[in-house]
N, C-alpha and C positions, 0 to 999 in steps of 0.2 A: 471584417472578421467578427463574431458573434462573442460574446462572452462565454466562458466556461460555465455549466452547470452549476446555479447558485451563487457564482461572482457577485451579480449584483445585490444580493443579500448582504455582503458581508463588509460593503464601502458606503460610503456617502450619509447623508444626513438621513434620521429615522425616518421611516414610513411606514404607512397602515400595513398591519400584517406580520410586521417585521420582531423577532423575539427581542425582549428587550431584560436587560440582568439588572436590578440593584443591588448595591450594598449599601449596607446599612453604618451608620459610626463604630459597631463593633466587629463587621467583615463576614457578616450574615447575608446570602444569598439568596434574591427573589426574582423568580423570572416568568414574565407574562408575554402575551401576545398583543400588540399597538391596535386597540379599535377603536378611529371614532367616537366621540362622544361618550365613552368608558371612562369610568373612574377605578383609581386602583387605590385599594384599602388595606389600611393594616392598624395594629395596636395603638400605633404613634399618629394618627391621623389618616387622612386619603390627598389624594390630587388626579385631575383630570387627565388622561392619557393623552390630550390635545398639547399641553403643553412641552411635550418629547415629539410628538409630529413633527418633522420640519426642523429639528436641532440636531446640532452633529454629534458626534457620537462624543461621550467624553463628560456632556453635560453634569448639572447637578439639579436636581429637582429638588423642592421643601415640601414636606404634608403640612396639612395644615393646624397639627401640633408642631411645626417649625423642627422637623427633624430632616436632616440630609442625606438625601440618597445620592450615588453615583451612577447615572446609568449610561452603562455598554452592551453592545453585542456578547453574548454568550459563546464564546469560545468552543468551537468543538469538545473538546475533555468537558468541559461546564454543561452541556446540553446532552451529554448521553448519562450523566451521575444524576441528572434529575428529569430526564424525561420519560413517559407511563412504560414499566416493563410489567412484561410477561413472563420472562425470565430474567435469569442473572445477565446481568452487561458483563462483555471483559472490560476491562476498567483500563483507563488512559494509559498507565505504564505499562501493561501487557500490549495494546494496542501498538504503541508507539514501537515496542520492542519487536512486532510482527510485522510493523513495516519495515524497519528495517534490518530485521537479522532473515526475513524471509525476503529481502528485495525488491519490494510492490516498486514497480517505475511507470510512468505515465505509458499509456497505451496495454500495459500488462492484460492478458488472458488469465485470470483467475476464477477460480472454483473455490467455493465455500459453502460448507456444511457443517449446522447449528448454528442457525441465524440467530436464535434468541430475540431480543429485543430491537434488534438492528444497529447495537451499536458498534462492532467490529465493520458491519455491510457502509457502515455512513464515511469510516476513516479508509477504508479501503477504497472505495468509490471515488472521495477526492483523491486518494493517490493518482488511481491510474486513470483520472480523467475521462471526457466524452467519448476518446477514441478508443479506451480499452474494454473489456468485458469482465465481470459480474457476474456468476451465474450461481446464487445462495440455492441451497436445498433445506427444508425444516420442515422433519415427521410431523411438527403439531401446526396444524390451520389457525389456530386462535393465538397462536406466536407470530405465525408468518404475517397476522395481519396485523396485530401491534407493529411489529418492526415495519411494515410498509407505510402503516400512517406516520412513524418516528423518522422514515428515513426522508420520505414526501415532505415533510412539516420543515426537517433541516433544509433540504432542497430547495424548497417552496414548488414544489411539482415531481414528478414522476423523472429520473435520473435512465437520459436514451441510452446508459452504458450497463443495466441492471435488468436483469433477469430472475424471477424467485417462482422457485419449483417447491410446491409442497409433497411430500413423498420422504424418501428413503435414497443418498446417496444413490450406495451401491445396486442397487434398483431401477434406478432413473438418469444416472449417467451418459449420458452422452455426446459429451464433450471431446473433441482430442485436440491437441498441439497445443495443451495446456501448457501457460507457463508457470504457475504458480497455483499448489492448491493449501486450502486452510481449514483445518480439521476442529472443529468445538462440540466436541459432544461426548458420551459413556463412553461407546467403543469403536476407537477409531483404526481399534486394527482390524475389522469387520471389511474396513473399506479399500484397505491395501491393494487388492488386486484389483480392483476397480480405477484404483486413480493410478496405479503404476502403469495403465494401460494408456489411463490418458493425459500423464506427463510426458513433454516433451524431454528428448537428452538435458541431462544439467536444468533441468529442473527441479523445485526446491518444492518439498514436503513440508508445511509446517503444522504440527499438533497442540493443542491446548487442552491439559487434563487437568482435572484437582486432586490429585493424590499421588501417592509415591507408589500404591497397588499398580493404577492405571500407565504412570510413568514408565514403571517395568516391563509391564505386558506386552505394552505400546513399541517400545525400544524393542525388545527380543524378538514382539513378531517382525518391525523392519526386518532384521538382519536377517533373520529364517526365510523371509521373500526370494531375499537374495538379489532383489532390484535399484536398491540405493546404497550408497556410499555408508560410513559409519555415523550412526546419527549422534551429532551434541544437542545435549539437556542443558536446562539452566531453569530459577528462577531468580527475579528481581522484587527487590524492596526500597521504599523510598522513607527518607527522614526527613522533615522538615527543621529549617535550624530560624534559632529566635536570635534576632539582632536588633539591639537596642543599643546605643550610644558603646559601653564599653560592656555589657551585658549582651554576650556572643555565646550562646549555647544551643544544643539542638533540642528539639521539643523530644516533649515526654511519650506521645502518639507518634505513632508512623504508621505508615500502610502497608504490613507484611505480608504474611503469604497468601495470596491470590486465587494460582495455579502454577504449573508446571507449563516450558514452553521445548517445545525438541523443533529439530529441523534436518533433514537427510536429503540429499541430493538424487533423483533420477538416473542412473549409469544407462550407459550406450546398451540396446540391445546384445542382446547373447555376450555379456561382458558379466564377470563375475567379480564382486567386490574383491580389494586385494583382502589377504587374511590378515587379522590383528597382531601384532605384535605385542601387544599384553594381552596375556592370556589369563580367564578368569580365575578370581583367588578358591584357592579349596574351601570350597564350605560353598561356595554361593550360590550353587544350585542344592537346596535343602531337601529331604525326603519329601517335604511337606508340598515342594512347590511342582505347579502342574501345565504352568505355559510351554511355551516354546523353546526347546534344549532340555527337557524335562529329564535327558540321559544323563544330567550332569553338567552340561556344558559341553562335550565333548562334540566334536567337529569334526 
């Protein structure tokens, strides 16, 4: 039985090709590609890239100002925060959360539109494996192609589970028995009828906006479809905490708002979502506002 796509990147002793990460004695991160006969330079001196050839991973290399690096494989979250974008990456905690509040499972039939840089296509991809499907859409050509060299380079080759359409979604669609679609782009209630055609029952919708404008739009037009369940929002933030002997506190930086992440489920044909039980506060549809329920809210 074959290995999975890129397995073997990610074990055994270094080899030519292979990305390799330092850090540095203060937790500074450098990351190169293994080539023969290369040397890799920095402030603190250089050393021969021959020397990680052929060492297991874990190693410690010295330049030759006698400074210590650590070098490892690049973790997936470490290889998409610095590898060449064209656009914005979703970033490892939005990523992590759309795997698993949108359910990505090995073999999964997913659809994704706003590829960006490739780095949502790379975490997706190892989800669902050689056996599942892939099928990115991204308006801009000089994106799609970043992301394809970014995705290839993690890979180390072209991924048999990936498919990338340059176009427009709701345009180019034509997928069905989708199990899983993921939304990163301005406007993605542009695409609604397009992908509620081609989700399967209980199917899961996930969107990724940056704003609280977008959020709402997004939300209202769900429900106005009339084809999915009641969608939850959320976003997530992460703290780093500093542990030192009795010196336990959380750091002064974190990584806050991001985006916004929603997700609604697919309903059975000719099935109309049940009606909400909280019904919207007065006020919250303003004179001002002009999306979907623009009568007030009223139903």
């Amino acid at each position: 039985m074959s290995e999975p796509t890129g397995a073997a990147r990610r074990r055994g002793p270094f080899k030519v090709g292979d990305q390799v990460q330092l850090t540095d004695p203060k937790g500074r991160h450098y990351t190169f590609t293994l080539e023969a006969g290369k040397n890799f330079h920095t402030h603190k001196g250089s050393f021969p890239h021959d020397e990680l050839i052929g060492a297991p991973e874990g190693s410690v290399v010295r330049t030759t100002g006698n400074v210590a690096y650590l070098a490892l494989r690049p973790l997936l979250p470490d290889y998409v925060l610095s590898m060449p974008r064209g656009a914005a990456v979703v970033y490892p905690k939005d990523a992590g959360q759309i795997l698993a509040f949108a359910d990505i499972f090995p073999g999964a039939r997913v659809v994704e539109a706003g590829v960006g840089s490739g780095s949502l296509s790379s975490f997706l991809l190892r989800a669902i494996g050689d056996q599942g499907m892939l099928h990115s859409y991204e308006r801009r050509e000089d994106f799609a192609e970043i992301a394809q060299q970014n995705v290839e380079r993690y890979f180390g080759g072209p991924h048999p589970a990936w498919q990338l359409t340059v176009g427009d979604l709701q345009d180019n669609l034509s997928d069905t028995d989708v199990d899983r679609v993921i939304l990163d782009m301005l406007a993605p209630w542009e695409c609604l009828e397009a992908v509620s055609k081609a989700l399967v029952p209980g199917g899961i919708l996930c969107c990724y906006v940056a704003t609280t404008t977008q959020l709402a739009r997004t939300v209202e037009s769900i429900r106005e479809i009339g084809s999915f369940n009641e969608p939850t929002s959320w976003e997530s933030m992460i703290r780093n905490w500093h542990v030192e002997g009795l010196a336990v506190r959380p750091d002064h930086r974190m990584i806050g708002h991001t985006g916004f992440l929603l997700t609604a489920r697919r309903l059975a044909d000719g099935v109309e979502p049940p009606m909400r039980r909280r019904r919207p506060a007065k006020g919250a549809y303003g004179e001002d506002y002009t999306g979907p329920n623009a009568d007030g809210g009223n139903r």
